[in-house]
N, C-alpha and C positions, 0 to 999 in steps of 0.2 A: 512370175509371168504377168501378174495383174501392174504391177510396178512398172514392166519393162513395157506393157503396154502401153501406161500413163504418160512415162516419160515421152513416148514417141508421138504422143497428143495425137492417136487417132486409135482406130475403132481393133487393126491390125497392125502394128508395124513389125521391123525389122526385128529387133528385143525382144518381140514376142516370139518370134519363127525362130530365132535364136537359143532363146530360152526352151522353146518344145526339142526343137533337134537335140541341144544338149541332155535333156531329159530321156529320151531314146536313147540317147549312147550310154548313159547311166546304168538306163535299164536293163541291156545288154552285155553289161560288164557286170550289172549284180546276176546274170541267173546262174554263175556253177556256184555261187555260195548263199543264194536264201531259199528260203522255204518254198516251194509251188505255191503252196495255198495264198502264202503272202503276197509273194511276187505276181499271181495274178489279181488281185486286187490294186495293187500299186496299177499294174496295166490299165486294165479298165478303169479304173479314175483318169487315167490322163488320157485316154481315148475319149473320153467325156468331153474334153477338155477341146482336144481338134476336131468333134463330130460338131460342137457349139461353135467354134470358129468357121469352121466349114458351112454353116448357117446363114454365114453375116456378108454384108455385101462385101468382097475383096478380090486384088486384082487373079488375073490369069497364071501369072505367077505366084502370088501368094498360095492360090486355089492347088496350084502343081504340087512346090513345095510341102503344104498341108498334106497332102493324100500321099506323098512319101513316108512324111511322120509316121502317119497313122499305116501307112502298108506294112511297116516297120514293125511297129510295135505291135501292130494284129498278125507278121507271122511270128514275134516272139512270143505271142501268148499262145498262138496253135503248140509251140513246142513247149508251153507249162502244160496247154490243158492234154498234150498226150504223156505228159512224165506225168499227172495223175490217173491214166487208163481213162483218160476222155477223148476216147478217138472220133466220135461224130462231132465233137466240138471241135478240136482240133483239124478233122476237116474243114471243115465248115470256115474255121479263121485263116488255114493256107487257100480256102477258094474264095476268101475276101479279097487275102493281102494279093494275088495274084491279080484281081477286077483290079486291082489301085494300082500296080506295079504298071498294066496295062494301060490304063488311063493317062497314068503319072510319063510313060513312055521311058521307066525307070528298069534299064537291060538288068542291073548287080541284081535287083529287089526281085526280079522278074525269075531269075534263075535259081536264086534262093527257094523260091515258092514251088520249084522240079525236084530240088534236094529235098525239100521236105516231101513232097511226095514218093522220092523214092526208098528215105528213111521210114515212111510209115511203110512203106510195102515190103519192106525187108523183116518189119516184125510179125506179117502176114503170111511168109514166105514165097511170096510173087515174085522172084527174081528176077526172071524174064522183065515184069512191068520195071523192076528200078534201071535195069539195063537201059529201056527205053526212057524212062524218065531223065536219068542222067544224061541221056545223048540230047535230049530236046534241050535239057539245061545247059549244055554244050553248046550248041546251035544258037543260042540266046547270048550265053558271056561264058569264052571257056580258058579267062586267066583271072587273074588275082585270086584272094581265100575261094571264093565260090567255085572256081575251077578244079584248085586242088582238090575241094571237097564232093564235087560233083564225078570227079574220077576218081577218088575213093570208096564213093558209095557204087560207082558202076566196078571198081576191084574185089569188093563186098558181096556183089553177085556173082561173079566170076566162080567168087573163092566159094560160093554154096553151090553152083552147077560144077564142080571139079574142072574146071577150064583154068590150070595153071598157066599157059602160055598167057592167055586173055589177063589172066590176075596181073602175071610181074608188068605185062605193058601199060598196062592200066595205073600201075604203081608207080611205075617209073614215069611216066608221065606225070603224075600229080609232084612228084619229088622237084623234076624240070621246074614246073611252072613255079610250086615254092622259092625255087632256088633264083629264081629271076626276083625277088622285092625281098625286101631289107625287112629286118625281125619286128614284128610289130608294137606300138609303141605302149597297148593293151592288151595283151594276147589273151586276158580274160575273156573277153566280148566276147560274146555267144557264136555274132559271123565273123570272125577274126579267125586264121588260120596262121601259125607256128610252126617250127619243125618238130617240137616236143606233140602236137598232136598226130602228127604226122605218123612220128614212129609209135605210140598209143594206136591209132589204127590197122599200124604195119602188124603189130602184135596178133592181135583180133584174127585178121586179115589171112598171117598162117597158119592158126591153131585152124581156121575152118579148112583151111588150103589141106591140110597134114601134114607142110612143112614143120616137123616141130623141134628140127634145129633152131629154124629164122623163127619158127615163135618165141621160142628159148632164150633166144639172142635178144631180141629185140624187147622182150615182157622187161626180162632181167634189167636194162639199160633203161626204161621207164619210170621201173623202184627205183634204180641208183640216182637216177638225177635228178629224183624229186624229195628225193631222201634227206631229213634236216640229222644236226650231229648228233639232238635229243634221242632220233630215230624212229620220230615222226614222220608224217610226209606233207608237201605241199600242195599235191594236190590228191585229194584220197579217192574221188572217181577214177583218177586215170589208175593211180597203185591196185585198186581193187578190180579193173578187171584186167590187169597185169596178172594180178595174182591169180584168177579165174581162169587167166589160157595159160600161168604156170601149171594150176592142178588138173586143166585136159591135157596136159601134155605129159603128166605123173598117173595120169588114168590110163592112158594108153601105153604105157610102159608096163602097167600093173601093179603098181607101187597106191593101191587104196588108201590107207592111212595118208600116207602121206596126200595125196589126192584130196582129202577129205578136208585135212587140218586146215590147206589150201585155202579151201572153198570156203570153209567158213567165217578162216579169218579176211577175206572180201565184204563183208559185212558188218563190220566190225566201226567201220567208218562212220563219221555223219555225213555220208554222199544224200544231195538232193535228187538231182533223175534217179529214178527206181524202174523205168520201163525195159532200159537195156541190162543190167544186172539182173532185175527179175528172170528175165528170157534166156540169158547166156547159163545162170543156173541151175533152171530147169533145165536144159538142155545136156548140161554136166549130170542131173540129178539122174536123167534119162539113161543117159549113157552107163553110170553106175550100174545100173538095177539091171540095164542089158548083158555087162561085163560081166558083173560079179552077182547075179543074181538077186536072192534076198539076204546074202550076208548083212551081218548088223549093221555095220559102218554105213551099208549104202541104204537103210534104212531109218538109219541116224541121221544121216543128212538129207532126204528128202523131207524129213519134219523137222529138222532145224532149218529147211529155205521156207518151207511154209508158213511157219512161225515167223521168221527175219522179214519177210513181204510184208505179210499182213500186219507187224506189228512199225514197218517203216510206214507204208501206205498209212495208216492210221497218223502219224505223224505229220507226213507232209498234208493230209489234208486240211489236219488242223491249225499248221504253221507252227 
């Protein structure tokens, strides 16, 4: 960046604005594969970096452009600092990025900063708030990835208030808007949306619903197509909690063991976010001890999620 500013023989130019944007899209492609702790470090250095230009005299569009950057990369780091259980920071960075989204007069950045609001309140169990939140984000921008994703998080509510009809319309909607743009050319990138996450959330979506044919359906086709021929996967967040809404779906059959073996082997991964597997877990772990009392199995695996958290969390924070 200090190069492309030279070259442009002035204090901001083109090369530089350049060079940051690209540095955001970087950053957003590396979060499903590095460490939180790292990855929020990389962030704030280059937030440094636009908070210092943002300082210096430059023009009206420069000043816009800048506070994109930075809207950017401050809601990617609210979503590091809540994959480490830093939820008033993570506040606090989606009520940044939204001041700059506003400022910026930037709708994508603007509706983003709704989805994250309403992904935080889905691990609170606010439902009702992410209903609302996803409709405001609606109101804002209700096509391209942010759309899809803003009618999946309001599907995600549906499917915890038992509102099946509310769920599939909800679904079928995000599927529509997907289906109008062409596959994307990063599908890593954090705001980037795919039809492979699409059906990863369809999964989720009916184990909560108790559809648990279409969870079954849908979990299964997740593993299969991220499945290498080693019998690896390629992407091990989405395989693991494939596997999670396979063993609630083997819990409510009554098939424990198996249920069990399930759940564990979800962990088994090097996944980075820990806040939605932790939660979806527990919630299995819950459900065990409801079912099946205090049989071993479901005793066994409340202290193997105990243990798998704390000793993940201990990881990512150290990078």
């Amino acid at each position: 960046m200090e190069l492309a500013r030279l070259l442009d023989g002035a204090d901001m130019g083109i090369g530089t604005l350049e060079a940051l944007e690209e540095a955001t899209d970087l950053l957003c492609r590396a979060y499903p594969k590095t460490p939180s702790a790292v990855l929020k470090v990389r962030i704030k250095k280059r937030l440094k970096n636009v908070i210092d230009l943002l300082g210096q005299r430059i023009t009206i569009d420069q000043h816009r452009r800048l506070l994109i950057v930075a809207g950017w990369m401050t809601a990617l780091l609210g979503c590091v600092h809540y994959d480490l259980q830093e939820q008033e920071e993570a506040e606090a960075a989606r009520q940044t990025s939204y001041l700059m989204a506003k400022e910026a007069n930037d709708p994508e950045l603007l509706a983003w900063t709704f989805e994250m609001a309403a992904w935080f309140a889905l691990a609170e169990a606010r439902y009702e708030d992410m209903v609302e939140a996803a409709g405001i984000g609606m109101l804002v921008k209700s096509d391209g990835s942010v759309g899809v994703q803003l009618h999946l998080q309001e599907a995600k509510a549906y499917a915890r208030l038992a509102d099946a009809r509310e769920t599939e319309r909800a679904l079928a909607e995000a599927a529509a808007i997907l289906g109008r743009f062409p596959a994307p050319e990063h599908p890593d990138h954090h705001f980037v949306f795919d039809h492979s996450k699409w059906m990863h959330y369809a999964a989720t979506i009916y184990t909560w619903l108790g559809d648990d044919r279409k969870a079954k359906e849908h979990a299964t086709e997740v593993i299969d197509e991220h499945l290498r021929p080693d019998g690896s996967t390629r992407a091990p967040m989405r395989t693991a909690e494939a596997r999670l809404s396979l063993a609630t779906v083997q819990a409510r059959e009554g098939d424990l063991e198996g249920a069990v073996v399930l759940a564990k082997s979800a962990y088994e991964f090097d996944t980075k976010p820990m806040s939605d597997l932790a939660s979806r877990g527990q919630e299995i772990s819950r459900f065990l001890r409801a079912r099946f009392n205090d049989h071993p199995l479901a005793l066994e695996f409340q202290d193997y999620l105990t243990a798998a958290i704390s000793n993940r969390l201990e990881t990512l924070a150290i990078g």
